[in-house]
matplotlib code that plots the C-alpha trace (Angstrom):
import matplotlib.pyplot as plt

x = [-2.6, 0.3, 2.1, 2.7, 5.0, 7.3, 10.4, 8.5, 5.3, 6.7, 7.0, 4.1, 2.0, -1.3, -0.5, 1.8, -1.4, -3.4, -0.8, -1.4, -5.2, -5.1, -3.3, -4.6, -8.6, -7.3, -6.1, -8.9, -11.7, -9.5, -9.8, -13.2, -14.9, -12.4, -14.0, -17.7, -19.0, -15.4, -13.8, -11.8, -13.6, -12.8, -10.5, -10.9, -7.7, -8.6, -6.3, -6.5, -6.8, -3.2, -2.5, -1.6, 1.0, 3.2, 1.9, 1.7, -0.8, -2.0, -3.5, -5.8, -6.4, -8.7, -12.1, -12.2, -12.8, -9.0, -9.2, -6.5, -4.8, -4.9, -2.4, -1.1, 0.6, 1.1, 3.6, 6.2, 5.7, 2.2, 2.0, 1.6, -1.9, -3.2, -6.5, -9.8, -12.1, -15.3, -12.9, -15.1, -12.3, -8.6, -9.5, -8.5, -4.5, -3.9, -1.1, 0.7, -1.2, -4.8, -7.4, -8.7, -12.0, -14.6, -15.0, -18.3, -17.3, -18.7, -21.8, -20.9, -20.3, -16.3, -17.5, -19.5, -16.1, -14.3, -16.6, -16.8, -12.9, -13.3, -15.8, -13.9, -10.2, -8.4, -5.9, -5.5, -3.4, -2.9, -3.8, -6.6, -10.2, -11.4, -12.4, -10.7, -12.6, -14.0, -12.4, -8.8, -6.1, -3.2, -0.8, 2.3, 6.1, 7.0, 9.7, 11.7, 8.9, 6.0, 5.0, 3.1, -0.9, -1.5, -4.0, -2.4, -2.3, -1.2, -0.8, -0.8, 0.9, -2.1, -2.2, -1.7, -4.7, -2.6, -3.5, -5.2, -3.6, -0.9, 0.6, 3.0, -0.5, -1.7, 1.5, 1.7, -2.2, -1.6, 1.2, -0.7, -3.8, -1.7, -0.4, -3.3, -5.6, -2.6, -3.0, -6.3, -6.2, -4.1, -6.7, -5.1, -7.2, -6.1, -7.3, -6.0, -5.8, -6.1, -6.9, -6.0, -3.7, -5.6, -4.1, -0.9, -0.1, 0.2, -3.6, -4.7, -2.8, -3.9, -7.3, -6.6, -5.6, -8.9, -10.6, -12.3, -12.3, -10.1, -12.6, -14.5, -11.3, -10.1, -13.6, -13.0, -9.7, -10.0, -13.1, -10.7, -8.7, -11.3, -12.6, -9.2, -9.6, -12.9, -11.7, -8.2, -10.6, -8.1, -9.7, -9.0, -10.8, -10.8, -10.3, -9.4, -9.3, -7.2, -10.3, -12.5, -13.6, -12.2, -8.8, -8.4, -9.4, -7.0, -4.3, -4.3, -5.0, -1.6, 0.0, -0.7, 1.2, 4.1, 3.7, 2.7, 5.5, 8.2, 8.9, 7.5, 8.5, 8.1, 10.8, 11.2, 12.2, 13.4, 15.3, 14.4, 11.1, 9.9, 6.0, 5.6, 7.7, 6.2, 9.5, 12.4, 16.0, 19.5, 21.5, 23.8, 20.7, 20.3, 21.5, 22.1, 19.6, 17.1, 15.6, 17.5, 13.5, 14.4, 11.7, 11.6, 12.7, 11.8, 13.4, 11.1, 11.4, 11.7, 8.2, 7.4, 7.0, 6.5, 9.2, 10.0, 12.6, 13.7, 18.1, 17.3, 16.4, 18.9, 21.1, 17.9, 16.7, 20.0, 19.9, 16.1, 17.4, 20.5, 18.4, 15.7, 17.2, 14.3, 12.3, 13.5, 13.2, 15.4, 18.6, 19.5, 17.1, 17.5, 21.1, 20.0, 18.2, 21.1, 23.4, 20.8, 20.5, 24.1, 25.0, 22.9, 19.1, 18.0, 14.6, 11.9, 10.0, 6.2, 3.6, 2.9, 1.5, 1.4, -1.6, -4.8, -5.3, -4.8, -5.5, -4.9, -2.4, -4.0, -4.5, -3.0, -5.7, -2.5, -0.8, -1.6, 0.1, 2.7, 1.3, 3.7, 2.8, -1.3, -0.7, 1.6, -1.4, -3.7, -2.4, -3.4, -6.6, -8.4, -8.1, -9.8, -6.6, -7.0, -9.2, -6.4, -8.5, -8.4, -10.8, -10.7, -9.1, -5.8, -5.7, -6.0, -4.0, -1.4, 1.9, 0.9, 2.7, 3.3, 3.9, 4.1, 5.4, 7.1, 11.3, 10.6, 8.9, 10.6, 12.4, 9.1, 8.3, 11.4, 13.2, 9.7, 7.6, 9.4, 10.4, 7.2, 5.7, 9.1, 8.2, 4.5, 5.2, 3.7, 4.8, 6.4, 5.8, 7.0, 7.9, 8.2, 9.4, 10.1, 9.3, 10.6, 9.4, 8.1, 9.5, 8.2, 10.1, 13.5, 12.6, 11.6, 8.0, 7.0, 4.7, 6.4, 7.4, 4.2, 4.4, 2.4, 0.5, -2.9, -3.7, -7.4, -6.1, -4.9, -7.4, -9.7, -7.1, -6.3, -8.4, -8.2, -6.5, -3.8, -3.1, -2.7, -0.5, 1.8, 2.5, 3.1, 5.4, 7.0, 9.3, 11.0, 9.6, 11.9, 13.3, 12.3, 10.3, 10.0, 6.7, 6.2, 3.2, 5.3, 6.0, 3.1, 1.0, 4.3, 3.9, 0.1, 0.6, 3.5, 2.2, -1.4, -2.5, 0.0, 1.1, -1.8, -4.4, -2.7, -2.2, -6.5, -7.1, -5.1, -6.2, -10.5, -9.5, -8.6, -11.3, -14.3, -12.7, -11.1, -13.1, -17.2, -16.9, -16.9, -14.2, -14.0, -16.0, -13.7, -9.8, -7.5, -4.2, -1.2, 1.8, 5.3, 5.0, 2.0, 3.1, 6.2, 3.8, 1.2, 4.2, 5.6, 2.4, 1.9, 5.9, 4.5, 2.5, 5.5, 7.9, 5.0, 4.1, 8.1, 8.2, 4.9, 5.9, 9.5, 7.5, 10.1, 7.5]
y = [25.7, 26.8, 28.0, 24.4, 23.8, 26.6, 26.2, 29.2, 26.5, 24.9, 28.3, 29.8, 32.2, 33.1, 36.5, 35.2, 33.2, 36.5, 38.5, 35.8, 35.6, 36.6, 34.2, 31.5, 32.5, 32.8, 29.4, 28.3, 29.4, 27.8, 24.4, 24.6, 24.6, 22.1, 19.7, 20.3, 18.9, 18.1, 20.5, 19.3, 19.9, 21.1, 19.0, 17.5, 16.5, 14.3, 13.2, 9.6, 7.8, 6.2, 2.6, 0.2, -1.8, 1.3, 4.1, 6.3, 9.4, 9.8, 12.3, 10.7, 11.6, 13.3, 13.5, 14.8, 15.1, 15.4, 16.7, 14.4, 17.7, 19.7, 16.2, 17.1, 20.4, 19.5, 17.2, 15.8, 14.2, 14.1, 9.9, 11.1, 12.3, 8.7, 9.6, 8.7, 11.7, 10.1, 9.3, 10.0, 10.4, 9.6, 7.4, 7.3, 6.6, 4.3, 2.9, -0.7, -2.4, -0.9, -3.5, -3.7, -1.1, -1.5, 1.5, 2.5, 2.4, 4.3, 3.2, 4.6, 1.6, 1.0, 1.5, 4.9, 5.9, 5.1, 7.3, 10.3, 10.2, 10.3, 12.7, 15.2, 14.5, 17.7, 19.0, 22.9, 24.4, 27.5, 29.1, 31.5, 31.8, 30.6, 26.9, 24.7, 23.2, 19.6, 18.8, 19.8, 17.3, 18.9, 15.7, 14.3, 15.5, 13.9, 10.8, 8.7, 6.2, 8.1, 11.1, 12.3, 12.2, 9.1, 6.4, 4.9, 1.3, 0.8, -3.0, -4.8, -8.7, -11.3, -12.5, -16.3, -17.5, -19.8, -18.1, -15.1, -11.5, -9.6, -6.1, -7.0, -7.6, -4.0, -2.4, -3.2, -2.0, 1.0, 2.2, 1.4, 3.2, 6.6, 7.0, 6.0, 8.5, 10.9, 10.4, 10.7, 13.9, 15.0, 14.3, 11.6, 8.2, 5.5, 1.7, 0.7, -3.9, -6.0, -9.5, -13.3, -15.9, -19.7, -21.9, -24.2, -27.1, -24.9, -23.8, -27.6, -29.1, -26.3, -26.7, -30.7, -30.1, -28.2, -30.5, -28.7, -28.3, -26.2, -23.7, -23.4, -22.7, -20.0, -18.7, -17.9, -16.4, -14.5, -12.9, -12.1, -10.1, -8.2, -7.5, -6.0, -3.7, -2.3, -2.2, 0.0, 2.1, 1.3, 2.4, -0.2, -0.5, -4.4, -7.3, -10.0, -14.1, -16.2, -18.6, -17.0, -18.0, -15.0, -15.0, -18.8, -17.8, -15.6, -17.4, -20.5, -17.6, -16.6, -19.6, -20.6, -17.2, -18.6, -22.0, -20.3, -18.0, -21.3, -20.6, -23.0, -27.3, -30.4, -32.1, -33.6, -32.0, -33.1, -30.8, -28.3, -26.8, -24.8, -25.4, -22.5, -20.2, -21.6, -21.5, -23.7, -23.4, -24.4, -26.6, -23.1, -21.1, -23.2, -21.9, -24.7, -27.3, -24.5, -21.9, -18.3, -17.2, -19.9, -22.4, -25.9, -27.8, -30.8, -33.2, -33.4, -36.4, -36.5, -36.0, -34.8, -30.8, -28.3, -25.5, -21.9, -20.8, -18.8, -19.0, -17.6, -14.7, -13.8, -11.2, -9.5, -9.5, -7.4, -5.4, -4.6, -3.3, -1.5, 0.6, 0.9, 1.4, 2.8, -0.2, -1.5, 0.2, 0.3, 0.6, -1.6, -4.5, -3.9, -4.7, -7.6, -8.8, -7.8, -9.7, -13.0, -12.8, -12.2, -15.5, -17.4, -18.8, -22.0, -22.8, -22.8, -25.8, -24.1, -26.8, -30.2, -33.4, -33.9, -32.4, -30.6, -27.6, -24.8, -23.9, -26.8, -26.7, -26.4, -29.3, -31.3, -31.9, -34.2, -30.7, -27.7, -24.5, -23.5, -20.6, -17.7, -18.1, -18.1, -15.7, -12.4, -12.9, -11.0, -7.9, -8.2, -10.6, -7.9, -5.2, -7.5, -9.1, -10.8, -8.5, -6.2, -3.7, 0.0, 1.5, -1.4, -1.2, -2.9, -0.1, 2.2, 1.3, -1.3, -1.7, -1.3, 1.9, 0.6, -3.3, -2.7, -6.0, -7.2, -8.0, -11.9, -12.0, -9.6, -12.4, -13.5, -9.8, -8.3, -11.9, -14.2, -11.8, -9.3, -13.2, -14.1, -10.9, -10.5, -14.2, -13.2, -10.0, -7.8, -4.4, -4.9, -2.8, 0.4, 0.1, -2.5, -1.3, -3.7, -2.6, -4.1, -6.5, -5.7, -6.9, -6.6, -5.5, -5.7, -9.5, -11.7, -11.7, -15.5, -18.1, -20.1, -17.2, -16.4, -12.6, -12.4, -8.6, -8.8, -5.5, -6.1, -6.0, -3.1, -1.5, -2.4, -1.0, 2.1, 2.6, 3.0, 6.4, 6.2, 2.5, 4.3, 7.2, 4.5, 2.0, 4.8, 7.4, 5.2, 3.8, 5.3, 3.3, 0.5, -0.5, -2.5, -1.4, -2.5, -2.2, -2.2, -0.9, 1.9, 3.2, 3.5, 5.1, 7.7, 8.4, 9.0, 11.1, 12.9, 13.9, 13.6, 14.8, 17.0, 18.3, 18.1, 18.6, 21.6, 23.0, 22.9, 23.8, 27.2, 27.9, 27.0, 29.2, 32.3, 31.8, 31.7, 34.4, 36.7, 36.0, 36.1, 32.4, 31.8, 32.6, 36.1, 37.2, 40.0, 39.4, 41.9, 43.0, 40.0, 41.3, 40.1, 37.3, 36.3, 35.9, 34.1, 31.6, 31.1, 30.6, 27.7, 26.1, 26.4, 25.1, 21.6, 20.2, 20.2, 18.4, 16.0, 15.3, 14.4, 12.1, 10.2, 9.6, 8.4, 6.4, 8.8, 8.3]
z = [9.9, 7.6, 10.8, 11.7, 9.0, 9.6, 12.5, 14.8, 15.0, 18.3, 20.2, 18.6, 20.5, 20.3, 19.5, 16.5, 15.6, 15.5, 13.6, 11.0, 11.0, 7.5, 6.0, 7.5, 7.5, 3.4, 3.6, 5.5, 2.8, 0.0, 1.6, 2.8, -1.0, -2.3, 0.5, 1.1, 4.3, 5.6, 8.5, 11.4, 14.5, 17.8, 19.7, 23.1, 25.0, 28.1, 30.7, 31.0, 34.0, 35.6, 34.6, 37.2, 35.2, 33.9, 36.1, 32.9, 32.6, 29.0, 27.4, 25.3, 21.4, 19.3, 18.3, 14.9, 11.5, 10.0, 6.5, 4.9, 3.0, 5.9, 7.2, 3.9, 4.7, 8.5, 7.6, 4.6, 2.9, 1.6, 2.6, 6.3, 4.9, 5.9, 7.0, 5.3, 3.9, 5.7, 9.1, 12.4, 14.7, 15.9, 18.4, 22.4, 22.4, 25.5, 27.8, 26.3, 29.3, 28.5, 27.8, 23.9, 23.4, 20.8, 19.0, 16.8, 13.2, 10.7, 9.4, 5.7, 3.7, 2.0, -1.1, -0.2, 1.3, -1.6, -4.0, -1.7, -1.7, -5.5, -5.3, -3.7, -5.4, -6.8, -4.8, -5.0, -7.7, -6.0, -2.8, -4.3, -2.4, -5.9, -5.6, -8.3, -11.3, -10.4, -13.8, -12.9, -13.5, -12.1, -12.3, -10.2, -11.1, -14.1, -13.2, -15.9, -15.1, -15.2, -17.2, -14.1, -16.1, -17.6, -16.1, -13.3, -11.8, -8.8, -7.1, -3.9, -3.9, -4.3, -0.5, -0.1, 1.9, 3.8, 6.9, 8.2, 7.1, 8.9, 9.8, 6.1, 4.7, 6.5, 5.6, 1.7, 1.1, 3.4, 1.3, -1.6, -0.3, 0.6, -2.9, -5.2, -2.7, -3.5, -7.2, -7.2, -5.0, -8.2, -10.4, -11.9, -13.1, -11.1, -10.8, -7.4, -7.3, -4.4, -3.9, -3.0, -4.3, -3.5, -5.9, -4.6, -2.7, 0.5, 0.3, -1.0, 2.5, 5.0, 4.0, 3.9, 7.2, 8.3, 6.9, 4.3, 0.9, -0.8, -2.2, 1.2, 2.4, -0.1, 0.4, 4.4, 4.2, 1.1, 2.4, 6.0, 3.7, 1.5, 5.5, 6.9, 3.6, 4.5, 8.1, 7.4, 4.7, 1.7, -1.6, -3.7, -6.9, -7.6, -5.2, -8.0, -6.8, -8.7, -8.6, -10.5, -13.7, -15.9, -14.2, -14.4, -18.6, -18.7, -17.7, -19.7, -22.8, -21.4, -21.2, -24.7, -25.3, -23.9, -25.8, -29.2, -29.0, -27.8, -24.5, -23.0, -23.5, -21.6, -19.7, -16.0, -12.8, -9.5, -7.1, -3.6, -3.4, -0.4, -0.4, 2.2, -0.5, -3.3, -5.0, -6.5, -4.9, -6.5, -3.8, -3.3, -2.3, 1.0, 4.3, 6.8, 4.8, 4.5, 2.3, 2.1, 3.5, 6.7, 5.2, 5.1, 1.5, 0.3, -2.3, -5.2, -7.2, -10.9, -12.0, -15.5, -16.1, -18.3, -18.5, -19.1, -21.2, -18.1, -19.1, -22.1, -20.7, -18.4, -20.6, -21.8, -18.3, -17.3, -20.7, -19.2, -15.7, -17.3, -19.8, -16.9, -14.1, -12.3, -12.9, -9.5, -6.3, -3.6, -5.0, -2.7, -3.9, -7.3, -6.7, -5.3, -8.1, -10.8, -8.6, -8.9, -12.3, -13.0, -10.9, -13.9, -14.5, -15.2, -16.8, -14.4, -13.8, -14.2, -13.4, -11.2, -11.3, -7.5, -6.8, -8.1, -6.7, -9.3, -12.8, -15.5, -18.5, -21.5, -23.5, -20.9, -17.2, -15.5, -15.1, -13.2, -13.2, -11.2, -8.8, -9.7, -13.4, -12.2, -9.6, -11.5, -14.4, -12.2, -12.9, -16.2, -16.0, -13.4, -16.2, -18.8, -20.4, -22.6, -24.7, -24.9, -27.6, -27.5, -24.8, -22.6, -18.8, -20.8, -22.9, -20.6, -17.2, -18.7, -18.3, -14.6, -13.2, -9.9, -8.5, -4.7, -2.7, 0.1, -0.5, 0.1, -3.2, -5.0, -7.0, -8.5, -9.5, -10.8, -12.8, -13.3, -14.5, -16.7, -18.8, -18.7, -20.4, -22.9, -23.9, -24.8, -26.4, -24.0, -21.6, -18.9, -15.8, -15.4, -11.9, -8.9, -5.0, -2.5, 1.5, 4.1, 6.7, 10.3, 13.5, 16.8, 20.2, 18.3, 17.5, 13.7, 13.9, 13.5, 14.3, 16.7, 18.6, 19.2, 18.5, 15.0, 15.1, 13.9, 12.3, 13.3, 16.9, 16.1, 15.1, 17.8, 20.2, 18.8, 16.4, 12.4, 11.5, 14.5, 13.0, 9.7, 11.0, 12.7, 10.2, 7.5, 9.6, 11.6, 8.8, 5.3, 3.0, 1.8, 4.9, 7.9, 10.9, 14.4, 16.1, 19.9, 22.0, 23.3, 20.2, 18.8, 22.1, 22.1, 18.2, 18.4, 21.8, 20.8, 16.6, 17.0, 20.2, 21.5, 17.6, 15.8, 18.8, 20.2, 16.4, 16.0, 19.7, 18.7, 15.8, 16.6, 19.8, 17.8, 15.1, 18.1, 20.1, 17.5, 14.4, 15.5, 15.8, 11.8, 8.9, 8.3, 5.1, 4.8, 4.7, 5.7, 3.7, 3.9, 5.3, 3.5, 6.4, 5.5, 1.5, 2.8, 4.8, 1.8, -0.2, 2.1, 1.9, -2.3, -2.2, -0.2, -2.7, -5.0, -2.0, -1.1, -4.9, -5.7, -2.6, -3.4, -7.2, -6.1, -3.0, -0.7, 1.8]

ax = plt.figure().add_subplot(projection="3d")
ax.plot(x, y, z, "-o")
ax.set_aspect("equal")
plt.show()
């Protein structure tokens, strides 16, 4: 196993695999306590039958348990370990012209999932046959954001239940899945959010539109999201909607923060607002009578409005990101946002008379909030907020270690946000990243092109864990992706059958043949190879742990 990360892997013999059957039957009784009852198994390659429309002969995947830190030390960083503990297979890879297959899922329910990845999370601190302690906290590196032990809260984006979800929506809780699994492998206590965003005057006209009521509405395609969870097997610890009772508490306790503490005053507004964005645009933010996003605006007319403070902010805000710089990620975003704020901020117009659907001002019904304000509350309002006493989820997990979104709404997260929580007093996050979108064959994935990905398509055609593997090693995270059929049947081919297949087909070779068909109980002297080998491997959870605390995934 360990022979696959060194530069000799691709020309590897059998012989050189039996020269090394120490070290790696040592290896393989140091993994196999840490992760009772899950061993990859043998691994069948098949040759698929020719397609008619590209005349391509496939060798079709896997059929195996994958142990997600044996992915670990196959590859760096650590976020290629994608796969689920409880994981039955990588399913059949197939040609771009192959028609969609239903595959049997596992009948272990998310949530059983989700505690047996729990149950089993310590990584190894060293590579002795001694099993670790189940109470082990070994920790991430240690970053100018994170000391590397304390609780951990990691965060998806609310999704807008506008519409159904997305490969963005798949990508976002993927990455979020990878590194709060990865925490937790390092014993770390993390409480991984997730959920829906259904207030707004987008939701209230789409389900107008549908002719149904807003809340039946919110109820369908909220519950098509907390579905796509279960089916990508993301281990989320909350799914929080903004229409539940306790969050729509918590943010009118919030918003007479705001008001108590004068950030908040009546006035009027008119001006641009996209309703697909959600947002308010200055006249010099439009490109060719459009949002920067390519969204239609509208002209709002004055109407009366409460406001936020927001221009008062604006050299704290950049005395924030200069004393923090590691509070936004990219580089190239954060520049992005200094570059905003620098160019000046006016108040923000924070609720509407215009229609209904959303959480009402307090002490005034003919007002609802504005969305952003309802929606960034959630980070806090899943953890208990506002109880914010010592021994509570606040206590514990807040400021939120990691906000996790997609560029479009960074503006929300990184200038919004941070004024909203100065304003009431309270931490602000310790870090926000901002990925980048997906386009498909080369082309802007939209609606009207017709080339939307459904992740559940995906799935059903390839299968969960090569899904996984694709979105999360075909791109660095940070920047955009492309996604074409092609590339994903040559990325699962080329890594996962013919890398990673070959790799177990070796190695459960030499073990039958050489080694009585079991691991050795008795394990010969290491030669100074050997060491060099076990000491590659105990050097990768050092690399992978630096990339995943960065997100250098």
């Amino acid at each position: 196993i360990i022979i696959a990360s060194e530069p000799a892997a691709s020309a590897s013999s059998r012989k050189y695999l039996r020269r090394h059957a120490p070290a790696l039957t040592l290896l393989a009784r140091r993994l196999h306590p840490a992760y009772p009852g899950i061993e990859p198994k043998k691994a069948q390659l098949i040759s698929a039958s020719r397609r008619k429309k590209h005349q391509l002969r496939l060798t079709i995947g896997i059929k195996m348990r994958i142990n997600s830190m044996i992915l670990a030390l196959l590859t760096a960083p650590a976020a290629r370990a994608f796969t689920a503990h409880t994981a039955k297979k990588l399913s059949p890879v197939v040609a771009a012209s192959a028609s969609r297959q239903q595959f049997p899922q596992s009948t272990t329910s998310v949530r059983q999932q989700q505690r047996l990845c729990r149950s089993h999370s310590r990584l190894f601190s060293s590579l002795s046959a001694e099993p670790i302690s189940s109470t082990t906290c070994l920790g991430t590196p240690a970053t100018p954001f994170d000391d590397g032990t304390s609780p951990f809260e990691i965060t998806t984006p609310i999704y807008y239940v506008n519409d159904k979800p997305h490969i963005g929506h798949a990508y976002t809780s993927l990455a979020c899945d990878v590194i709060a699994r990865y925490m937790r492998l390092s014993g770390r206590e993390v409480y991984f959010l997730s959920g829906t965003d259904e207030h707004g005057q987008k939701v209230e006209t789409t389900a107008k539109n549908a002719g149904m009521d807003p809340q039946t509405f919110c109820d369908g395609v909220s519950q098509s999201f907390r579905d796509l969870l279960g089916l990508l097997n993301i281990s989320n610890d909350e799914f929080i909607r903004t229409t539940q009772s306790h969050h729509k508490e918590a943010v009118q306790h919030f918003w007479k923060q705001l008001a108590d503490n004068g950030a908040i005053y009546l006035g009027s507004y008119e001006g641009w607002y996209s309703v697909r964005d959600e947002c308010y645009y200055n006249e010099s933010e439009l490109v060719d009578g459009k949002a920067p996003t390519g969204a239609e605006v509208q002209w709002v007319k004055k109407e009366d409005s409460y406001f936020f403070k927001l221009s008062e902010y604006q050299d704290k805000l950049l005395e924030y990101y200069d004393s923090h710089p590691d509070l936004l990620a990219p580089e190239s975003r954060r520049n992005e946002v200094v570059s905003f704020v620098k160019g000046g901020l006016r108040d923000l117009s924070i609720s509407r008379t215009t229609f209904d659907w959303g959480v009402p001002v307090p002490g005034d019904d003919d007002h609802v909030m504005y969305v952003w304000i309802d929606a960034l509350t959630n980070y806090m309002s899943a953890l208990g907020y506002p109880n914010t006493e010592g021994g509570g989820n606040f206590d514990k997990f807040w400021p939120a270690s990691l906000h996790v979104v997609g560029k479009d709404i960074l503006r929300f997260h990184a200038v919004y946000w941070p004024a909203f929580l100065m304003a009431a007093g309270l931490p602000l996050p310790k870090r926000i990243f901002a990925h980048g979108w997906w386009t498909k064959d080369g082309e802007k994935i939209s609606k009207s092109l017709g080339n939307v990905i459904d992740p559940v398509d995906l799935i059903d055609t390839y299968g969960v864990d090569p899904t996984r593997f694709f979105l999360m090693s075909e791109v660095h995270f940070g920047s955009d992706g492309d996604f074409s059929d092609q590339k994903m049947i040559n990325k699962v081919n080329s890594n996962l059958s013919n890398e990673l297949g070959n790799l177990n087909q070796r190695i459960m070779t030499l073990v039958f043949k050489n080694c009585n068909k079991a691991v050795p109980a008795e394990i010969g002297e290491l030669t100074e190879d050997d060491e060099a080998i076990l000491a590659t491997a105990a050097s990768l959870r050092e690399r992978t742990g630096e990339a995943i605390a960065t997100q250098s995934i």
